[in-house]
C-alpha positions in Angstrom: -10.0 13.9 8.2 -10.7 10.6 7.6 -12.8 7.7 9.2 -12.9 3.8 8.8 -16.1 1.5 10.2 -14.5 -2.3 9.5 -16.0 -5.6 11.3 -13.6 -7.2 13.6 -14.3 -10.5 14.1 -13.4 -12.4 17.4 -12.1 -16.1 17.6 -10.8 -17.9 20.4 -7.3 -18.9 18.8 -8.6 -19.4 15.7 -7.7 -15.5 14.4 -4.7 -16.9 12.5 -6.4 -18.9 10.9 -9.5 -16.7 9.5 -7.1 -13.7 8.6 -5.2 -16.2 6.1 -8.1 -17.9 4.8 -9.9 -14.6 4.2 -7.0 -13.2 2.4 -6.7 -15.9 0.1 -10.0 -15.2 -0.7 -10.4 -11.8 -1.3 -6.2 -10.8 -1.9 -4.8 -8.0 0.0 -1.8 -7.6 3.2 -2.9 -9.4 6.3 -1.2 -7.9 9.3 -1.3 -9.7 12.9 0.2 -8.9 16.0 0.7 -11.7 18.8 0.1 -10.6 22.7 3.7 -11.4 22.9 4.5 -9.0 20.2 2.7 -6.4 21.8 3.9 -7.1 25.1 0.1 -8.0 26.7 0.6 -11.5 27.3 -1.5 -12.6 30.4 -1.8 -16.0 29.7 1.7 -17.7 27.9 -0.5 -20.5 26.4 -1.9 -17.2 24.3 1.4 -15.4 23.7 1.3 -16.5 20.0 -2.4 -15.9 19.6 -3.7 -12.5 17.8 -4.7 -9.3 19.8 -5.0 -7.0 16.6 -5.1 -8.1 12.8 -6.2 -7.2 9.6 -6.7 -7.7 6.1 -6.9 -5.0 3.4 -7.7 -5.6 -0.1 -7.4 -3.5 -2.9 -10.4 -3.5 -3.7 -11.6 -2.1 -0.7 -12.5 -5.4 1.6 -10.9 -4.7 5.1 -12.0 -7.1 8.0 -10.1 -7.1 11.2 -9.8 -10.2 14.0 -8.5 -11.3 17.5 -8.1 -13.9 19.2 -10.3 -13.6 22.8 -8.4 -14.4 26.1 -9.4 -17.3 27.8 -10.0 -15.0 30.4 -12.7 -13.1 29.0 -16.3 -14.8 28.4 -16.4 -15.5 24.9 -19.3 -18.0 22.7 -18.6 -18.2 19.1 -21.9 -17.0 17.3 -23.4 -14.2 20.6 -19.8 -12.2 20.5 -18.5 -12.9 17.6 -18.1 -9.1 16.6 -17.3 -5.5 17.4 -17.1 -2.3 15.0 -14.0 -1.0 15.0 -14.2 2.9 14.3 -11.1 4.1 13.2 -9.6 7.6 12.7 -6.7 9.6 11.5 -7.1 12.7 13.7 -7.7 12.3 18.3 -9.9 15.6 17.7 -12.5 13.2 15.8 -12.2 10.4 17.2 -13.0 11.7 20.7 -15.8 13.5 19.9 -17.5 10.1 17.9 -16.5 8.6 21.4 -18.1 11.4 23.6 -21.6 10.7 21.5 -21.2 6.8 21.7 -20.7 6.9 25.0 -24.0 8.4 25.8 -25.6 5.1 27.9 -23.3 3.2 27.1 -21.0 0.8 29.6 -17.0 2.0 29.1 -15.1 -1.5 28.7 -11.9 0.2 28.5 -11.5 3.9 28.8 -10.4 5.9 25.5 -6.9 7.0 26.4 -3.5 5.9 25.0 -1.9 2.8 24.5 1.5 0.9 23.6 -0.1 0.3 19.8 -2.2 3.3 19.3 -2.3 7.0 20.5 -5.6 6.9 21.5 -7.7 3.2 22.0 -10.9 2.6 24.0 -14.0 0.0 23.9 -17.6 0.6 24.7 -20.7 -1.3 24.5 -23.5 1.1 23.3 -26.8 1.2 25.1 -27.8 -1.4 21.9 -25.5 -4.0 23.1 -23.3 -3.1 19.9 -19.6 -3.4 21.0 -17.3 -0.5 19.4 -13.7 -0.6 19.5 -12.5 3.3 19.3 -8.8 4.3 17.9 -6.7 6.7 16.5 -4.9 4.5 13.2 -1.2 4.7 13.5 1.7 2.6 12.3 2.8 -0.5 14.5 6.3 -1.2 14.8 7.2 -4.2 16.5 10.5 -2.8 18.4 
């Protein structure tokens, strides 16, 4: 089994933007999904924006990024993160959430979702905002 702790940075429509530039600095893929590609869009000025991207170098730099929804509170420098945990197998992965969980305030229950077979988002009782999920491929069908 395998698990990934990456930074994932949060923008308000300037995700794009930061995944390009940070890939032309360190190399690697950059991947980005629009709302619209993902079928999430609640605003259409955001359709285009990013709800999940990522760069992954070689050399072992990963970062990831979205862009926030207007319709969440969002002040570049006080929210500008959350740690995504990542895993390979929903056996691990729910028993890291079960333990982060502990005091914590559930922003989004762990269960499944159209991009992953298990997502969820919690803010520890530190204030620390995790972003739980089960890796899997995204196809954009």
């Amino acid at each position: 089994m395998s698990i990934n702790a990456v930074t994932h940075l949060n923008f308000r429509g300037d995700a794009r933007a930061a995944l390009t530039f940070y890939q032309s600095v360190f190399g690697g893929d950059v991947v980005m999904v629009t709302y619209k590609d993902a079928g999430n869009v609640q605003d259409p000025s955001e359709a285009d924006q990013v709800m999940w991207g990522q760069v992954t170098a070689a050399s072992g730099f990963r970062v990831m990024a979205y862009d926030v929804p207007s319709r969440t509170p969002w002040s570049q420098g006080e929210n500008a993160f959350f740690v995504s945990l990542r895993g390979e197998a929903a056996e691990e992965v729910t028993s890291y959430w079960e333990r982060l969980s502990d005091g914590a305030t559930v922003l989004q229950p762990l269960g499944p979702a159209q991009w992953a077979p298990l997502y969820g988002m919690l803010k520890d009782r530190f204030g620390v905002t995790w972003v739980v999920d089960v890796v899997s491929e995204y196809s954009a069908a």
